[in-house]
PyMOL commands that place a pseudoatom at each C-alpha (Angstrom):
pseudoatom trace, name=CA, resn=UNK, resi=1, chain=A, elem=C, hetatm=0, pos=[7.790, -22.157, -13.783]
pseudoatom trace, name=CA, resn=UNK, resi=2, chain=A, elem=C, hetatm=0, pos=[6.197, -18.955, -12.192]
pseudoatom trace, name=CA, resn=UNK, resi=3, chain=A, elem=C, hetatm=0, pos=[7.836, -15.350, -11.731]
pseudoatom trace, name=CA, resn=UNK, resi=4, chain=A, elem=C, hetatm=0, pos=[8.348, -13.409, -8.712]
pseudoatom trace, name=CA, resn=UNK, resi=5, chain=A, elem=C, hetatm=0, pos=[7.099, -9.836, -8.638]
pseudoatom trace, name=CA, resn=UNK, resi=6, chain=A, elem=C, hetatm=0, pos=[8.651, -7.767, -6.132]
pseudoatom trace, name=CA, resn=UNK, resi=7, chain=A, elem=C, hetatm=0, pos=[6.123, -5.023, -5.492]
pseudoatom trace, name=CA, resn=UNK, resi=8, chain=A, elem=C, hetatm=0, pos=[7.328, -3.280, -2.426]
pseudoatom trace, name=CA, resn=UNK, resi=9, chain=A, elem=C, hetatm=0, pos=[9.247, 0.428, -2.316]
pseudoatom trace, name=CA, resn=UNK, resi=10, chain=A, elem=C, hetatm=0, pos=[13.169, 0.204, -1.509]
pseudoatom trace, name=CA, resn=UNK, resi=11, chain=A, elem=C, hetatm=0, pos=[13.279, 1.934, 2.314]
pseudoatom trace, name=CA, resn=UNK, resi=12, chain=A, elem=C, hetatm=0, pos=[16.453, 4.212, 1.910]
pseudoatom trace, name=CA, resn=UNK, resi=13, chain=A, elem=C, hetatm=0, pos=[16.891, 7.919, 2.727]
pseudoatom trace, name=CA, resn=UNK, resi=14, chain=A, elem=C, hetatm=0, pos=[16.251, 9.202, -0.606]
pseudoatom trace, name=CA, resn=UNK, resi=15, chain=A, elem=C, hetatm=0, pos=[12.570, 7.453, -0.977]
pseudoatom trace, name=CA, resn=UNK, resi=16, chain=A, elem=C, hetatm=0, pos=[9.710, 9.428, -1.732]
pseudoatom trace, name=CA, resn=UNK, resi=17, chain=A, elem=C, hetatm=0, pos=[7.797, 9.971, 1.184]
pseudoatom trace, name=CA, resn=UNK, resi=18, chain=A, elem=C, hetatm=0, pos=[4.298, 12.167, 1.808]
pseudoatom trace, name=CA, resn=UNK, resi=19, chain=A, elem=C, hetatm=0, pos=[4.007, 15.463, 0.902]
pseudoatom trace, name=CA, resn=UNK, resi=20, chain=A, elem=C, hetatm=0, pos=[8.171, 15.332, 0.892]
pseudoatom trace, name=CA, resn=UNK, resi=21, chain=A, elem=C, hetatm=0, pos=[8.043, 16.142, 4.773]
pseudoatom trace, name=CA, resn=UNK, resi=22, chain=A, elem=C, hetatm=0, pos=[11.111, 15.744, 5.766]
pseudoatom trace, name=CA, resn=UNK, resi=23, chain=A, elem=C, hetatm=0, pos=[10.369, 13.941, 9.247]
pseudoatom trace, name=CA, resn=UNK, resi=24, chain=A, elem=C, hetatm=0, pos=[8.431, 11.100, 7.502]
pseudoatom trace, name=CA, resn=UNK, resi=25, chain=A, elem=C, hetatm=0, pos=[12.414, 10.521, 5.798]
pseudoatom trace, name=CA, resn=UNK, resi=26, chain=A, elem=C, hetatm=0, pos=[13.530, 7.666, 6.733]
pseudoatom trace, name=CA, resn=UNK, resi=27, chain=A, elem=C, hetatm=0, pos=[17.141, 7.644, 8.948]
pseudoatom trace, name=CA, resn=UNK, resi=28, chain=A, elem=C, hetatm=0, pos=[19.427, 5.173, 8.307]
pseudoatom trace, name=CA, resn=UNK, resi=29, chain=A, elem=C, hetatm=0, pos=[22.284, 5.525, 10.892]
pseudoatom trace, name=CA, resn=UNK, resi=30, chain=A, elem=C, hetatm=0, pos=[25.534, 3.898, 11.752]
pseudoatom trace, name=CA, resn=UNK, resi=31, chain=A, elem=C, hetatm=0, pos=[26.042, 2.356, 15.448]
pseudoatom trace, name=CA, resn=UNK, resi=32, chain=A, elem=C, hetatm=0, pos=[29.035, 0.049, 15.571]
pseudoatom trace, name=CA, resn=UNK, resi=33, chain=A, elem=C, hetatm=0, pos=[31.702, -0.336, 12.644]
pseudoatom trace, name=CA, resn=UNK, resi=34, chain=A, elem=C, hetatm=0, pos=[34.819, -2.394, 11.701]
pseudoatom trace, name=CA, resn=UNK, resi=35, chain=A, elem=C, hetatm=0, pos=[36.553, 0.311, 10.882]
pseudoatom trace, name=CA, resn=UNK, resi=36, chain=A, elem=C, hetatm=0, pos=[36.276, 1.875, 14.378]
pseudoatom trace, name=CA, resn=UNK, resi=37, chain=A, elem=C, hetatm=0, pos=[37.895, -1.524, 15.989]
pseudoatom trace, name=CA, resn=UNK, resi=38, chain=A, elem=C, hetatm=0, pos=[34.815, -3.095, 16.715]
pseudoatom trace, name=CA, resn=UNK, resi=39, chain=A, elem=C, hetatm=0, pos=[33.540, -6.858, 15.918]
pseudoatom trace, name=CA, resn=UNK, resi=40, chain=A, elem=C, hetatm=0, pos=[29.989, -6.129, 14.400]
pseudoatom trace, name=CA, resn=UNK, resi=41, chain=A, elem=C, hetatm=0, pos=[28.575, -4.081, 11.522]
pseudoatom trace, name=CA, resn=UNK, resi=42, chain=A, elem=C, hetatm=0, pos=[25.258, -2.632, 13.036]
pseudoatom trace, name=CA, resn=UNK, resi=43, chain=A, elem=C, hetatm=0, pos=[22.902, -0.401, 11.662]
pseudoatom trace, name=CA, resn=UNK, resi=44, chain=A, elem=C, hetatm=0, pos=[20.109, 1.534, 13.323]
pseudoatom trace, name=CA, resn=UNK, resi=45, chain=A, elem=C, hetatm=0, pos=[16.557, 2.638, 11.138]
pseudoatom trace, name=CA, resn=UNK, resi=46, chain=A, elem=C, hetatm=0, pos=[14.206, 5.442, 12.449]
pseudoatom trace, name=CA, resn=UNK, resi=47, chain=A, elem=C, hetatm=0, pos=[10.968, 5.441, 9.924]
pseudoatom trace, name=CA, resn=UNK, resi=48, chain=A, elem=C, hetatm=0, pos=[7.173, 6.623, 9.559]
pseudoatom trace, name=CA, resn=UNK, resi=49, chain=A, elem=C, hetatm=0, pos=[5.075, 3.275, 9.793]
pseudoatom trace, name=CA, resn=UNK, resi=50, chain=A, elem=C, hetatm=0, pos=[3.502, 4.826, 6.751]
pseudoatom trace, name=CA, resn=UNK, resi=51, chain=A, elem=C, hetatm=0, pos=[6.515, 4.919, 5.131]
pseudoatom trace, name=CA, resn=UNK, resi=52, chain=A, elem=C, hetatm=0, pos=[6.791, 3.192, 1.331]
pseudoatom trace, name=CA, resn=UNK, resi=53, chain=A, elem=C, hetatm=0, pos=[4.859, 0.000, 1.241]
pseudoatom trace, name=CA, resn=UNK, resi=54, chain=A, elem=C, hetatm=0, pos=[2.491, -0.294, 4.125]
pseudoatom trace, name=CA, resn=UNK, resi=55, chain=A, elem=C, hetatm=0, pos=[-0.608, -2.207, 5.887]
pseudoatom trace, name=CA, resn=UNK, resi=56, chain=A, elem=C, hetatm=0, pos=[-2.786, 0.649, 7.197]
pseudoatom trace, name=CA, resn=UNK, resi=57, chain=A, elem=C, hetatm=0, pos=[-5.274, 0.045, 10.422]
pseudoatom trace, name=CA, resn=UNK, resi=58, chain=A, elem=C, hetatm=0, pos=[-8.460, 1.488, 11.081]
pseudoatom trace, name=CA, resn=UNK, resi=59, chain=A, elem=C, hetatm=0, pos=[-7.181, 3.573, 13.768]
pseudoatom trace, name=CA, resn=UNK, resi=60, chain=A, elem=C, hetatm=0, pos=[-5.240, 5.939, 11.393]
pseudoatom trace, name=CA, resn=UNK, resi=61, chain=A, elem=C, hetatm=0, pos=[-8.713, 7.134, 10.497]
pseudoatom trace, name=CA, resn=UNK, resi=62, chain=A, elem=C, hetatm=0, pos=[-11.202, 5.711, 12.987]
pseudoatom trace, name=CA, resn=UNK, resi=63, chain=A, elem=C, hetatm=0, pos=[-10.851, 7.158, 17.003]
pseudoatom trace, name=CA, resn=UNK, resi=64, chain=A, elem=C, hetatm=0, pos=[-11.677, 3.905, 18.460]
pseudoatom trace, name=CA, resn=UNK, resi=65, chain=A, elem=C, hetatm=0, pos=[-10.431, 1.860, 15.065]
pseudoatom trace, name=CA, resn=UNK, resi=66, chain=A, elem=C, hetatm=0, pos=[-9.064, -1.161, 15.588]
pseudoatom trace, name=CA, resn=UNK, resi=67, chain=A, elem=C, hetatm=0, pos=[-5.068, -1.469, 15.422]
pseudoatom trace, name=CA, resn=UNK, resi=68, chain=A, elem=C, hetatm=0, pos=[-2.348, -3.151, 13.030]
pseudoatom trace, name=CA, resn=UNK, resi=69, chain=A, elem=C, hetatm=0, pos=[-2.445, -6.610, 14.854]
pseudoatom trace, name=CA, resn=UNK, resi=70, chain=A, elem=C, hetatm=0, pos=[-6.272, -6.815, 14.630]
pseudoatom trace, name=CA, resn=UNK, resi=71, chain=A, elem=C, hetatm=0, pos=[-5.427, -7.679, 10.763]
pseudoatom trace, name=CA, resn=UNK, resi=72, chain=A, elem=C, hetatm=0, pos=[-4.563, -11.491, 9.960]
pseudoatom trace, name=CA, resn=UNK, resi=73, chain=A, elem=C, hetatm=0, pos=[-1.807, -12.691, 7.762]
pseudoatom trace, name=CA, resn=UNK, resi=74, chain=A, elem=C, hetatm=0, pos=[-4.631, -14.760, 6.302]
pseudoatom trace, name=CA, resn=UNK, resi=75, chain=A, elem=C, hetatm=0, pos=[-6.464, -11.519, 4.953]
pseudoatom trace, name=CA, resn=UNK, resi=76, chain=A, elem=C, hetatm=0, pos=[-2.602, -10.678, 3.375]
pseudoatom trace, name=CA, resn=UNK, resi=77, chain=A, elem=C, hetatm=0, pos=[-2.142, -13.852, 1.395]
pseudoatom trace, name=CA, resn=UNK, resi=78, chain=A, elem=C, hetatm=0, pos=[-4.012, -14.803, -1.982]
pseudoatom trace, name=CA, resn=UNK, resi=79, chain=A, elem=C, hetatm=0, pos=[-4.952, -14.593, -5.020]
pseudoatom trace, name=CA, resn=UNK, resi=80, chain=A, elem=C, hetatm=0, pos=[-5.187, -10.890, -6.038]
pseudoatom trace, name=CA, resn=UNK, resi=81, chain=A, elem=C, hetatm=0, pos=[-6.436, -9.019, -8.831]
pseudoatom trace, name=CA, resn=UNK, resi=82, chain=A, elem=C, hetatm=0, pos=[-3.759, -6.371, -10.683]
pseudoatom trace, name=CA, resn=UNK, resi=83, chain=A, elem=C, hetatm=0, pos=[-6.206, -3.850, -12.565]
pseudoatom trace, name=CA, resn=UNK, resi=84, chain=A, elem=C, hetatm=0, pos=[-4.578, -1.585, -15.008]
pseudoatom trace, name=CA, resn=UNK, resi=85, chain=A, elem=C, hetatm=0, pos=[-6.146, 2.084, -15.063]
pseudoatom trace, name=CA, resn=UNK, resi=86, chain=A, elem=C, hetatm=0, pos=[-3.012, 3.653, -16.039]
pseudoatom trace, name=CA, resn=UNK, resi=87, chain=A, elem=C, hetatm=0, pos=[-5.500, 5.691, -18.089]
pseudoatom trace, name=CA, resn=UNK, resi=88, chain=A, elem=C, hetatm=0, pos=[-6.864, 7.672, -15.163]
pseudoatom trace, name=CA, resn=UNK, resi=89, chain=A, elem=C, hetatm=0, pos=[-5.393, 11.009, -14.951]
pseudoatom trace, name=CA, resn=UNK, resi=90, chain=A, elem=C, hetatm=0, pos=[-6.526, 12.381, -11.864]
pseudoatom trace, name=CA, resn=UNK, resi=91, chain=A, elem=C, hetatm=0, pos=[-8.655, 9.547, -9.931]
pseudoatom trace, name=CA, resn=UNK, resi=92, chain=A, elem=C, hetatm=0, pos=[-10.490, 5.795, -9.697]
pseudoatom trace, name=CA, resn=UNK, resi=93, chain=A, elem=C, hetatm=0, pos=[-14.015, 5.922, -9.861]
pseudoatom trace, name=CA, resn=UNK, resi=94, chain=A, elem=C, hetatm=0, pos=[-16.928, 3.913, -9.699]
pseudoatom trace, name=CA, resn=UNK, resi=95, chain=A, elem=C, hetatm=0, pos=[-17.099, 4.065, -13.461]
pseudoatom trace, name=CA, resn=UNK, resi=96, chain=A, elem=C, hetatm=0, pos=[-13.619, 3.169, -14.070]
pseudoatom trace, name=CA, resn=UNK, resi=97, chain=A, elem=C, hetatm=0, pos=[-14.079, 0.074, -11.524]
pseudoatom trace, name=CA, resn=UNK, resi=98, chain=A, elem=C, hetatm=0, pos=[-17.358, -0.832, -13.387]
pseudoatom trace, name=CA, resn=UNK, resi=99, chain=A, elem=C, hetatm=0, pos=[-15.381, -1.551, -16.571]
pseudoatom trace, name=CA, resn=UNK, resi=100, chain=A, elem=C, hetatm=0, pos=[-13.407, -4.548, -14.744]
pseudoatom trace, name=CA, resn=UNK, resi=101, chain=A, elem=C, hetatm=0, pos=[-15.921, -7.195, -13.885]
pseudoatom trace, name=CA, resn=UNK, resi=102, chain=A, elem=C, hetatm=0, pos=[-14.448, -7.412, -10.322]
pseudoatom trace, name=CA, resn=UNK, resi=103, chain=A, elem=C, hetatm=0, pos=[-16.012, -9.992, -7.869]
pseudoatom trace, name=CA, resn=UNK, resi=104, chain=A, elem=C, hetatm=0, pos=[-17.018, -10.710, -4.719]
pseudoatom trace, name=CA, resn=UNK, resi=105, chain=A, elem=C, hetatm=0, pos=[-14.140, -11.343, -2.227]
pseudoatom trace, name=CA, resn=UNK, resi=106, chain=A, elem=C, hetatm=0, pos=[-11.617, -9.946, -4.595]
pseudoatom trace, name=CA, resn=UNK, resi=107, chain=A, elem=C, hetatm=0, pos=[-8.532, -8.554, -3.627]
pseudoatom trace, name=CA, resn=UNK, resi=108, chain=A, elem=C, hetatm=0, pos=[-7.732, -5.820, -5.832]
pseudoatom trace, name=CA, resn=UNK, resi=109, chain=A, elem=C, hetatm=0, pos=[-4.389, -3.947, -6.971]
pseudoatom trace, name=CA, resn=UNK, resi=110, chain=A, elem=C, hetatm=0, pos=[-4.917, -0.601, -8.562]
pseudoatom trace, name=CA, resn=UNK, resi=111, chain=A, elem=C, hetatm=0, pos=[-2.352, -0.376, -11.284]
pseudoatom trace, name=CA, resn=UNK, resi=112, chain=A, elem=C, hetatm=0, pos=[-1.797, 3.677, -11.978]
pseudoatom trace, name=CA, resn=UNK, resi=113, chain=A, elem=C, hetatm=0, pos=[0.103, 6.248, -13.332]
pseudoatom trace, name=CA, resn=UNK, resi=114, chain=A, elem=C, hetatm=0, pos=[1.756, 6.009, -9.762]
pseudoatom trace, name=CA, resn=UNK, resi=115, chain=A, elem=C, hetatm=0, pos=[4.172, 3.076, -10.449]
pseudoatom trace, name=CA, resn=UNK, resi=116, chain=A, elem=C, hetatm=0, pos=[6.038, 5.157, -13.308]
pseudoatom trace, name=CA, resn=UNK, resi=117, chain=A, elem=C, hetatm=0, pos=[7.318, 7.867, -11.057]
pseudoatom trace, name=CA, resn=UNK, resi=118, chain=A, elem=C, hetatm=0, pos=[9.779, 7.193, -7.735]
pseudoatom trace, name=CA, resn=UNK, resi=119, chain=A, elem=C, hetatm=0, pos=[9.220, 10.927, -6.650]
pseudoatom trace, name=CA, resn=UNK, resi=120, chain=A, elem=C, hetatm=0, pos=[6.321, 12.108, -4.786]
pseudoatom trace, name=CA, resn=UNK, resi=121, chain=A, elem=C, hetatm=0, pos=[3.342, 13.904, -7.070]
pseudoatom trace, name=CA, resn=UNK, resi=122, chain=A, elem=C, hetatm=0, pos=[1.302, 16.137, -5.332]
pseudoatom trace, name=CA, resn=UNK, resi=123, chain=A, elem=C, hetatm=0, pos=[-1.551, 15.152, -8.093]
pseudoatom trace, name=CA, resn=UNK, resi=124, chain=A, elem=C, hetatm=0, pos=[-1.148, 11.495, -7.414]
pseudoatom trace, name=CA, resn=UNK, resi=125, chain=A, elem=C, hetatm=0, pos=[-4.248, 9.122, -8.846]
pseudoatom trace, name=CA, resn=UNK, resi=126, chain=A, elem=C, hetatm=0, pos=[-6.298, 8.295, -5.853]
pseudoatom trace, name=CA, resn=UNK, resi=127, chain=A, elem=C, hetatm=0, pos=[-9.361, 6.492, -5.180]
pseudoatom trace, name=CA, resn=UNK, resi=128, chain=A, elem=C, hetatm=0, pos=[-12.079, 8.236, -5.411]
pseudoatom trace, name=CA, resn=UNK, resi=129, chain=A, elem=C, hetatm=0, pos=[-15.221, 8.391, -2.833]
pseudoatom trace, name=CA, resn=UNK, resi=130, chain=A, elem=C, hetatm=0, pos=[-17.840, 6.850, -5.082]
pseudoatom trace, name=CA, resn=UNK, resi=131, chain=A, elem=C, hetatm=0, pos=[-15.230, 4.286, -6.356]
pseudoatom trace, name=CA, resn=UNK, resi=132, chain=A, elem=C, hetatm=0, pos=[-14.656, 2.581, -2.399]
pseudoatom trace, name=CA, resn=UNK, resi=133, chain=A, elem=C, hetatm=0, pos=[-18.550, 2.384, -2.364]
pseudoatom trace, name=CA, resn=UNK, resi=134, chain=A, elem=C, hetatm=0, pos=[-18.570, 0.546, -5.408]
pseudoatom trace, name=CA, resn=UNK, resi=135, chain=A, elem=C, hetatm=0, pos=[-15.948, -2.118, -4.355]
pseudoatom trace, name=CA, resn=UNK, resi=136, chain=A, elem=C, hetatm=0, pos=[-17.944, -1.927, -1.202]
pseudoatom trace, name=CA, resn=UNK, resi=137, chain=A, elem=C, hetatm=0, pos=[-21.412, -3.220, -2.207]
pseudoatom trace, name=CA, resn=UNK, resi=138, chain=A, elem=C, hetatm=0, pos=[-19.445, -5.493, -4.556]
pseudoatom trace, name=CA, resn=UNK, resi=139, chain=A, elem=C, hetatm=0, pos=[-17.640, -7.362, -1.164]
pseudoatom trace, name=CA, resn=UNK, resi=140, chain=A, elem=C, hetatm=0, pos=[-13.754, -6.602, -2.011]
pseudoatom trace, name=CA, resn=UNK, resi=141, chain=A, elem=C, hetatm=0, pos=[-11.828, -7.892, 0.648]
pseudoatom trace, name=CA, resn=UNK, resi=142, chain=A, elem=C, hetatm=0, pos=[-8.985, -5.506, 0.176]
pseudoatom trace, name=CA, resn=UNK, resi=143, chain=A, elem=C, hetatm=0, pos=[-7.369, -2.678, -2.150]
pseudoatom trace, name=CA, resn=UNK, resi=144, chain=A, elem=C, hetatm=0, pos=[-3.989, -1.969, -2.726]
pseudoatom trace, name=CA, resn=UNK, resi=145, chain=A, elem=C, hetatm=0, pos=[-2.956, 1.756, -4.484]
pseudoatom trace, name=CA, resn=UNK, resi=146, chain=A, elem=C, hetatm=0, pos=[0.705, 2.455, -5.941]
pseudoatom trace, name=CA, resn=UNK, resi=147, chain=A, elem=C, hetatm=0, pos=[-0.056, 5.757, -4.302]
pseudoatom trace, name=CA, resn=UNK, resi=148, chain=A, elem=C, hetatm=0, pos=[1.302, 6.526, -0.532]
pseudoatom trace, name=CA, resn=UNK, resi=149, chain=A, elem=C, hetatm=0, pos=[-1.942, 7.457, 0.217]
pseudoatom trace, name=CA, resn=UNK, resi=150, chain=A, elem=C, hetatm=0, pos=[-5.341, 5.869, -1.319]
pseudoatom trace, name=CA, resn=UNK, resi=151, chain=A, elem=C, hetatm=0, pos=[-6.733, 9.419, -1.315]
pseudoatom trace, name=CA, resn=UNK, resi=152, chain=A, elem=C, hetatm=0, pos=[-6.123, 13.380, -1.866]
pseudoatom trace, name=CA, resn=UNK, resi=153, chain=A, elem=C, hetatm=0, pos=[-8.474, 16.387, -0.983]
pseudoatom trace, name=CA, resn=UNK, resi=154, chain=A, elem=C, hetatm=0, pos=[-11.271, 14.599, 0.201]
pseudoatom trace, name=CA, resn=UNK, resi=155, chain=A, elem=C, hetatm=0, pos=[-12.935, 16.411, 3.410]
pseudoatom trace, name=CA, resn=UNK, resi=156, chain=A, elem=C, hetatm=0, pos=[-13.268, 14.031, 6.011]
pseudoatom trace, name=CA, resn=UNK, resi=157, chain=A, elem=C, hetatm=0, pos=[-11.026, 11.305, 4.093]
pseudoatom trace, name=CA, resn=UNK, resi=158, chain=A, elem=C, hetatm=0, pos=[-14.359, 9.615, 2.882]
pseudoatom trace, name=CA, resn=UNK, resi=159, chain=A, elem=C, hetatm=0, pos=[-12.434, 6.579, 1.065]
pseudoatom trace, name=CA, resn=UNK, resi=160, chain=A, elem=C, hetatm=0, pos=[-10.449, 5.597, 4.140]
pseudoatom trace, name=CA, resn=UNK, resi=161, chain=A, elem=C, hetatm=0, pos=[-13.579, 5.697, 6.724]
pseudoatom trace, name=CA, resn=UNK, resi=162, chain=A, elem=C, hetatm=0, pos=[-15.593, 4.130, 4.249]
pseudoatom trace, name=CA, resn=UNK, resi=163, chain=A, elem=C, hetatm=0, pos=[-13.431, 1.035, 3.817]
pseudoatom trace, name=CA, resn=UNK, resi=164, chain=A, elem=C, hetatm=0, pos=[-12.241, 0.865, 7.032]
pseudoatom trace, name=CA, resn=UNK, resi=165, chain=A, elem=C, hetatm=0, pos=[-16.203, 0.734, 8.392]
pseudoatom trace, name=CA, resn=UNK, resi=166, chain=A, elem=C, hetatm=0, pos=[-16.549, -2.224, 6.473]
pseudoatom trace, name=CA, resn=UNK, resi=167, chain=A, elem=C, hetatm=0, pos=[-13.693, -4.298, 6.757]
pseudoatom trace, name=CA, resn=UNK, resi=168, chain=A, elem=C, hetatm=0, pos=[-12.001, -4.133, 3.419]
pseudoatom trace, name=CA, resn=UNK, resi=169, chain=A, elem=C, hetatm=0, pos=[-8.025, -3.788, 4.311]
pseudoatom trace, name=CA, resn=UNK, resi=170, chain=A, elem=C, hetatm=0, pos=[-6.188, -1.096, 2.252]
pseudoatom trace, name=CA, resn=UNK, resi=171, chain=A, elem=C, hetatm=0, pos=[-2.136, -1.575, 1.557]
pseudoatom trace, name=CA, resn=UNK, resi=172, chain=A, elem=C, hetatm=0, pos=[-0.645, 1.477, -0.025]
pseudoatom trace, name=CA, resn=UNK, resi=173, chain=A, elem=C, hetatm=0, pos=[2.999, 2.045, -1.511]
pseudoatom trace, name=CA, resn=UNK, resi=174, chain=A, elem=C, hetatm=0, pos=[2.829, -0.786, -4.030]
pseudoatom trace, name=CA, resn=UNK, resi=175, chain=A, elem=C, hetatm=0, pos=[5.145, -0.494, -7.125]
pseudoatom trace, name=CA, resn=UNK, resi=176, chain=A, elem=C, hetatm=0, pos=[2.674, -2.436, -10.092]
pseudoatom trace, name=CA, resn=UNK, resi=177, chain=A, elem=C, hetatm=0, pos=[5.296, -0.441, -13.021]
pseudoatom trace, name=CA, resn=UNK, resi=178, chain=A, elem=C, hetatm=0, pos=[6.069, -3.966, -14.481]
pseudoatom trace, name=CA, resn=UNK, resi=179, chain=A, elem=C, hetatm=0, pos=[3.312, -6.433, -13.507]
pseudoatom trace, name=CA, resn=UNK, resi=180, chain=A, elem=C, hetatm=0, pos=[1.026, -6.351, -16.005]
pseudoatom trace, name=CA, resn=UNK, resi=181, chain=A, elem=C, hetatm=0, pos=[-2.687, -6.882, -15.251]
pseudoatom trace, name=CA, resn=UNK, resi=182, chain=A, elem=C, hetatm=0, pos=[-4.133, -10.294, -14.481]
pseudoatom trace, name=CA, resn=UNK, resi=183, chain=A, elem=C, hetatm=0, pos=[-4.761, -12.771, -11.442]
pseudoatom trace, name=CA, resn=UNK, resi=184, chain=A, elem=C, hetatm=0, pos=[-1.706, -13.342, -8.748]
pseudoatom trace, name=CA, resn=UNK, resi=185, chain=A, elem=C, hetatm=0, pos=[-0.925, -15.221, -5.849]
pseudoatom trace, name=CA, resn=UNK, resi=186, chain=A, elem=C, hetatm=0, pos=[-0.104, -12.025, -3.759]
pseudoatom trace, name=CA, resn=UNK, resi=187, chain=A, elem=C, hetatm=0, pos=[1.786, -12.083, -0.516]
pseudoatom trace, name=CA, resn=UNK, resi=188, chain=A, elem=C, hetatm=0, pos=[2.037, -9.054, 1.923]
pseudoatom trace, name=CA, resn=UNK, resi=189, chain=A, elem=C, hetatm=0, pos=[3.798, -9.473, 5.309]
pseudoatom trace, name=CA, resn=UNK, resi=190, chain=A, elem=C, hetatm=0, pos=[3.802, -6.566, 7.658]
pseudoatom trace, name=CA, resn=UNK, resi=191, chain=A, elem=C, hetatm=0, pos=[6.016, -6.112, 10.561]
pseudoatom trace, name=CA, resn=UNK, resi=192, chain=A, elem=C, hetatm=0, pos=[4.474, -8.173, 13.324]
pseudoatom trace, name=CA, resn=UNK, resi=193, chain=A, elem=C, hetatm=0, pos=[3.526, -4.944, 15.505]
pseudoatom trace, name=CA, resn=UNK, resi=194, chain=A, elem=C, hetatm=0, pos=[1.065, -4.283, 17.583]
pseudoatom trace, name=CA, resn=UNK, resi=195, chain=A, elem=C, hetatm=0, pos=[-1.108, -1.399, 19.307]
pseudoatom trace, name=CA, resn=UNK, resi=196, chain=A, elem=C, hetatm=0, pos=[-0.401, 1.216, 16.253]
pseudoatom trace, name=CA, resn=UNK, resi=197, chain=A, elem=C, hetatm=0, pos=[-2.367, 2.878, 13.212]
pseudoatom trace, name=CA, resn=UNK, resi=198, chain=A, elem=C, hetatm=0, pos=[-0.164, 1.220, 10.515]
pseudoatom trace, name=CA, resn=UNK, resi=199, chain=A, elem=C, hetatm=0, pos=[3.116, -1.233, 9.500]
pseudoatom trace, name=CA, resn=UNK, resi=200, chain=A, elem=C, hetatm=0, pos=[5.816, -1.594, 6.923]
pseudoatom trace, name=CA, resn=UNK, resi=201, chain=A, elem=C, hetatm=0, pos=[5.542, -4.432, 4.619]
pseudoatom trace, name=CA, resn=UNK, resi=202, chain=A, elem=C, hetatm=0, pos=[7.497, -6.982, 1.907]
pseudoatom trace, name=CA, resn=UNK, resi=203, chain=A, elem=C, hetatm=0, pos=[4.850, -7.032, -0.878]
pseudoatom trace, name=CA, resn=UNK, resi=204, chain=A, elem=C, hetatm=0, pos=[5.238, -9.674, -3.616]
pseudoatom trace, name=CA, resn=UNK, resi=205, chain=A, elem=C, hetatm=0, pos=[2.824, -11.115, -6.132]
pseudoatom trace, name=CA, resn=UNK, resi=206, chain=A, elem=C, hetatm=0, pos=[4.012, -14.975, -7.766]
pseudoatom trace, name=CA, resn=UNK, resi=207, chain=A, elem=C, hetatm=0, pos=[2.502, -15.661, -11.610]
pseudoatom trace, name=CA, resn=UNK, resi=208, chain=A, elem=C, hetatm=0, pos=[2.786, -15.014, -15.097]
pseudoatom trace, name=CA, resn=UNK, resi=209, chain=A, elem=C, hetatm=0, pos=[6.267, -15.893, -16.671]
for i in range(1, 209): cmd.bond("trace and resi %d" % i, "trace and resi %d" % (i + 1))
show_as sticks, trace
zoom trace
């Protein structure tokens, strides 16, 4: 019997969202109700693609990056690696990531202080410039952060560009708060757009009991 993890962030008005700017709320708006005499229940939803859990594309950092189509459901679906470095207070670094024996063509889920809090922290963990070389040279396929952003007050947004440049995908708004570390079959399915920097997704991880 295996378990389900749900690791995605609830889309509703009240989410956290970047920075708390207001136009990256989500808008959840009524267009046709029963009680007004009509036959359907409709509902209309105005969001930030990098709103809670989302597939970013090269092009949010890259000028001529490639865009959210350009990414296969096949690099989305997997075994994955949940890492716990709840211990990091401020970042992920290539010391941290040392510690975990991580290998080539991983897919790896950084597990932080992030998951514990449903409001947006200024501070957030992030990773950390010399941490995306490491999982660079070691051939990571992809990285997912519980943080809506995998980095903070980094000139240039080094860990992005760096990552993007060489193919490793990054997912960010994952909630890891009760998956505890180990190997899952992980499952992330954007919205099937196309021509844009970044898409909404249904994360989920199956293992464990």
């Amino acid at each position: 019997m295996f378990k389900l993890h749900d690791i995605s962030m609830t889309i509703e008005p009240s989410m956290q969202v970047y920075k708390n700017k207001a136009p990256k709320m989500p808008n959840i708006s009524n267009v046709s109700n029963h009680d007004d005499g009509e036959a359907v229940y409709e509902s209309r939803l105005d969001m930030d693609v990098h709103g809670g859990t989302h597939v970013d594309a090269p092009l949010h950092m890259l000028k001529d990056g490639e865009t959210i189509e350009t990414i296969g459901l096949e690099q989305l679906v997997g075994m994955a690696r949940v890492v716990d470095l709840t211990h990091c207070a401020d970042s992920v670094t290539r010391a941290d990531l040392e510690r975990l024996s991580l290998q080539r063509n991983d897919w790896v889920l950084l597990k932080t202080r992030n998951s514990f809090s449903e409001a947006f922290d200024p501070g957030f963990v992030f990773l950390r410039e010399d941490g995306a070389r490491y999982l660079i040279e070691l051939g990571i396929r992809g990285v997912g952060t519980d943080a809506l952003g995998i980095e903070r007050g980094q000139a240039g947004h080094p860990t992005h560009r760096l990552l993007f440049r060489n193919n490793v995908v990054i997912v960010e708004g994952l909630r890891l708060k009760d998956v505890a570390a180990g190997s899952y079959f992980m499952v992330i399915a954007p919205l099937k757009l196309t021509g844009i920097d970044a898409a909404p997704a249904r994360a989920f991880l199956i293992g464990g009991m």
